[in-house]
C-alpha positions in Angstrom: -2.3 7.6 -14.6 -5.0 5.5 -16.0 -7.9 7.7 -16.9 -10.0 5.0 -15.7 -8.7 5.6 -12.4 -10.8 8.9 -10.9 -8.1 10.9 -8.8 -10.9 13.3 -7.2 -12.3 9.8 -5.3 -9.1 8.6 -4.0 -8.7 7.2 -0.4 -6.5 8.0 1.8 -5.1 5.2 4.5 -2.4 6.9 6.7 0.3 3.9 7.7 1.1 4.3 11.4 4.4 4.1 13.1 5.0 0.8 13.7 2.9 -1.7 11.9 3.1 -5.9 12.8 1.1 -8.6 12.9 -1.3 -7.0 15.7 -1.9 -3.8 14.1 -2.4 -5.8 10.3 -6.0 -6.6 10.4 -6.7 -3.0 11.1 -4.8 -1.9 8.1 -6.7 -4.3 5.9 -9.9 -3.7 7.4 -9.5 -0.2 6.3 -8.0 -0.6 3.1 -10.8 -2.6 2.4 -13.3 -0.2 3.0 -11.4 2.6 0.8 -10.9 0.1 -2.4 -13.9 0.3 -4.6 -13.4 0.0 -8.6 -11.2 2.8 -10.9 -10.7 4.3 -7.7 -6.4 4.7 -6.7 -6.1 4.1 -2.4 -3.2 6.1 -1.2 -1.2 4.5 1.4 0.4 7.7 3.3 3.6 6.1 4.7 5.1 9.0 6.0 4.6 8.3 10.1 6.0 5.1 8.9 9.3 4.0 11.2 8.8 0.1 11.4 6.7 -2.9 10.3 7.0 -6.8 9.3 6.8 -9.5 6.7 2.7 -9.3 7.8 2.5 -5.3 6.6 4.7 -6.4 3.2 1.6 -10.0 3.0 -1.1 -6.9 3.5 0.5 -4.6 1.1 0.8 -7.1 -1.6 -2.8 -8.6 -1.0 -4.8 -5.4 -1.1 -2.2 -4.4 -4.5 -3.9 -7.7 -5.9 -7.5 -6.9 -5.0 -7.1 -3.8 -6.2 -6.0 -5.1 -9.5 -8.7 -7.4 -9.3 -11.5 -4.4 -9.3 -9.8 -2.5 -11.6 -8.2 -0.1 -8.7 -4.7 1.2 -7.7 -2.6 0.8 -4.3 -0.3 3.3 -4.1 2.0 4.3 -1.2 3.3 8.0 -0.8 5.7 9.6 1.4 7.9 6.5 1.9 10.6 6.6 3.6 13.8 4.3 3.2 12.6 2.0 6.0 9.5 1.1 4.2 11.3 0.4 0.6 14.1 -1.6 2.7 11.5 -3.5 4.3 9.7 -4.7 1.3 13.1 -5.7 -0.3 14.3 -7.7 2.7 11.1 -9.7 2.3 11.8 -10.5 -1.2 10.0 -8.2 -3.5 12.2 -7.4 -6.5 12.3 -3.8 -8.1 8.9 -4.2 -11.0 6.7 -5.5 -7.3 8.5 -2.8 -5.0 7.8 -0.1 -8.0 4.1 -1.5 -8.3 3.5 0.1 -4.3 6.0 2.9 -4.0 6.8 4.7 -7.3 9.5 5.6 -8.3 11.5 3.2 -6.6 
């Protein structure tokens, strides 16, 4: 970890169930609120069952904003849903990696 990056301030944005184009905004709202500079958001993804290309455009976006201030996205407790559904919409392994480690 970047010792930039303060884990005693991190943020933690549980992912619901099912996440789509309705339920996005919300998601980004909040992960909006949670990003602030050298601080690492935690995406907890493990309610997680089913989403769409609008969670992967959400994902990525706030992962670039993040970047932006100097901050980290990162997803925990993914399950194989959530890696599968980031592939099928095109992210190779190094972008894919960059959410969920490990993969």
């Amino acid at each position: 970890m970047d010792s930039t990056l303060s884990k005693e301030s991190d943020g933690i944005v549980p992912l619901p169930a099912t996440q789509d184009i309705r339920t996005c905004v919300d998601l980004a709202r909040r992960l909006a609120a949670e990003l602030k500079p050298g601080r690492v958001v935690v995406v907890d993804a493990g309610a997680f069952q089913a989403g769409d290309v609008t969670l992967v455009q959400t994902l990525v976006a706030a992962r670039r904003t993040a970047e932006l201030m100097e901050a980290r996205i990162e997803i925990t407790h993914a399950p194989p849903a959530l890696a599968a559904l980031l592939e099928r919409c095109g992210l190779d392994d190094e972008a894919r990696a960059s959410l969920i480690p490990g993969t």
